[in-house]
C-alpha positions in Angstrom: -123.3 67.7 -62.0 -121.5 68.0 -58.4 -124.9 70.6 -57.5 -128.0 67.6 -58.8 -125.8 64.5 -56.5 -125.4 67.2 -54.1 -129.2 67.7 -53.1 -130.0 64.2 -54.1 -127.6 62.9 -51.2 -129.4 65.4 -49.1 -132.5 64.5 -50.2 -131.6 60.8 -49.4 -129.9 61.8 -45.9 -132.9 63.2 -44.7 -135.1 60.1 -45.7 -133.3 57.9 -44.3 -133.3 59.7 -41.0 -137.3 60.6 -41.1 -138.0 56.6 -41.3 -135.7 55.9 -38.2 -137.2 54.8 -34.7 -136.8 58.1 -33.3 -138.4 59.9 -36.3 -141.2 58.3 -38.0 -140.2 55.1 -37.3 -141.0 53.3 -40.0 -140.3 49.5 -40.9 -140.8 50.1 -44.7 -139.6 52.6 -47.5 -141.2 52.5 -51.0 -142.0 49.0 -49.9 -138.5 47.6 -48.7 -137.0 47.3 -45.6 -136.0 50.7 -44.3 -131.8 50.8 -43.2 -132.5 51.0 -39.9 -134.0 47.5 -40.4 -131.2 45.8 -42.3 -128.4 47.6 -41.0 -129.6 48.4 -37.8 -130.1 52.0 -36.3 -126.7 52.9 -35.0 -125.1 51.8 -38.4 -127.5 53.9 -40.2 -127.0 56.6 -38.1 -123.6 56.7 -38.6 -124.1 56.1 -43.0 -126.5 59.0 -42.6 -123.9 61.1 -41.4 -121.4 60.2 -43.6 -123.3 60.8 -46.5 -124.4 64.6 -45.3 -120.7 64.9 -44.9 -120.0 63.1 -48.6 -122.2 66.1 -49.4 -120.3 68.7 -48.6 -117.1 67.0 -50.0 -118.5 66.6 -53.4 -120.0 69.9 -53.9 -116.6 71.2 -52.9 -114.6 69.3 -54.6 -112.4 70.6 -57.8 -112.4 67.0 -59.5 -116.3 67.1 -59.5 -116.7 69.6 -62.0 -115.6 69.3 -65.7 -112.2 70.3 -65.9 -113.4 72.3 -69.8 -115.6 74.3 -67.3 -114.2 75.1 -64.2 -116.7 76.7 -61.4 -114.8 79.4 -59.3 -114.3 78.7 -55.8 -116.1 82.1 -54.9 -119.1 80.2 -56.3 -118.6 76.4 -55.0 -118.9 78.7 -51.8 -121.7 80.4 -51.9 -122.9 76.9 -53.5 -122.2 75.3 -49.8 -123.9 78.0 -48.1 -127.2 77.8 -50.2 -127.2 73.8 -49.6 -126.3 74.6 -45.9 -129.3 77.2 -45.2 -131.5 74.6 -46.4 -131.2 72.2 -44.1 -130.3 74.4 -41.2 -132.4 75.0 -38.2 -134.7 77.4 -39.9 -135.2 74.8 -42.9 -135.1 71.1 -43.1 -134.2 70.5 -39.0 -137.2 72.5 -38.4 -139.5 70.8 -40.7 -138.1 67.3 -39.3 -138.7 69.3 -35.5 -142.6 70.2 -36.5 -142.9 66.8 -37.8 -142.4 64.6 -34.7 -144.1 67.0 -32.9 -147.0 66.7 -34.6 -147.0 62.9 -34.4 -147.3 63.2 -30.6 -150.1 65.1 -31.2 -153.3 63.4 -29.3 -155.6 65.2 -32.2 -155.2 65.6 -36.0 -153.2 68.9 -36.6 -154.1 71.5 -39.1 -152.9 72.8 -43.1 -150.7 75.0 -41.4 -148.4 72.7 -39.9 -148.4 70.6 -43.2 -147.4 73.6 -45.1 -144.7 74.4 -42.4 -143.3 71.1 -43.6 -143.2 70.7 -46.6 -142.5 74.6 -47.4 -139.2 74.0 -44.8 -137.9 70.4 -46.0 -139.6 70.0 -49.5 -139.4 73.8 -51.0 -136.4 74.7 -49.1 -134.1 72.3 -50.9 -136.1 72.5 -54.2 -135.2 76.2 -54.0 -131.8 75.5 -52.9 -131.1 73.3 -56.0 -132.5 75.8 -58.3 -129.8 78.6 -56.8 -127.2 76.3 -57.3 -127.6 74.9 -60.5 -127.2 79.2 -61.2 -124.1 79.4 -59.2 -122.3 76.6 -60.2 -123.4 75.6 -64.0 -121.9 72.3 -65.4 -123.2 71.1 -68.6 -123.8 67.3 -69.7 -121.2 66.3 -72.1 
């Protein structure tokens, strides 16, 4: 299921980044200590980057997939590139850009900036994971 870890190490990258001090800075995730907190933010910096990168090395990697049902490269590819538009500028870096913006707001932003968020980190992958759960099938054994 190299697509489903895939967006969930996205998923995860990009949560562990909004609760950093420079993001959202938050001390507390789901009620625990965020990572910035145990580890310490350059460490988590660094882990969060590594795991974007872990990413992109499992969805591309042959030994991922069921060897019974091999995905074509042509569509690991165009696998990468769905996962990459997602979090590009125009998806989940913009939604994280709108976001701290609007927490230097001196006054309570609108439902349009809310949608801009969600539809740019939340949809964008959601959609993404759809497309390459198409592209790049691998059945539970």
């Amino acid at each position: 299921m190299p697509p489903t870890v895939a967006i969930n190490m996205v998923q995860t990258m990009s949560l562990i980044h909004d609760d950093l001090p420079c993001m959202d800075d938050n001390d507390l995730h789901y009620g625990k200590p965020s990572n910035h907190r145990i580890f310490d933010e350059p460490i988590t910096i660094l882990v969060d980057d590594a795991l974007l990168t872990l990413t992109f090395d499992h969805l591309t990697d042959p030994a991922s997939y069921l060897t019974d049902n091999p995905v074509p490269p042509t569509h690991i590819i165009r696998g990468v590139t769905e996962l990459s538009h997602s979090i590009k500028p125009k998806g989940l870096v913009a939604s994280q850009m709108v976001d701290i913006e609007s927490t230097r707001l001196a006054v309570p932003f609108g439902l349009d900036r809310l949608e801009f968020i969600h539809l740019h980190k939340t949809t964008f992958l959601l959609e993404a994971s759809a497309i390459i759960e198409v592209i790049c099938p691998q059945e539970l054994q």
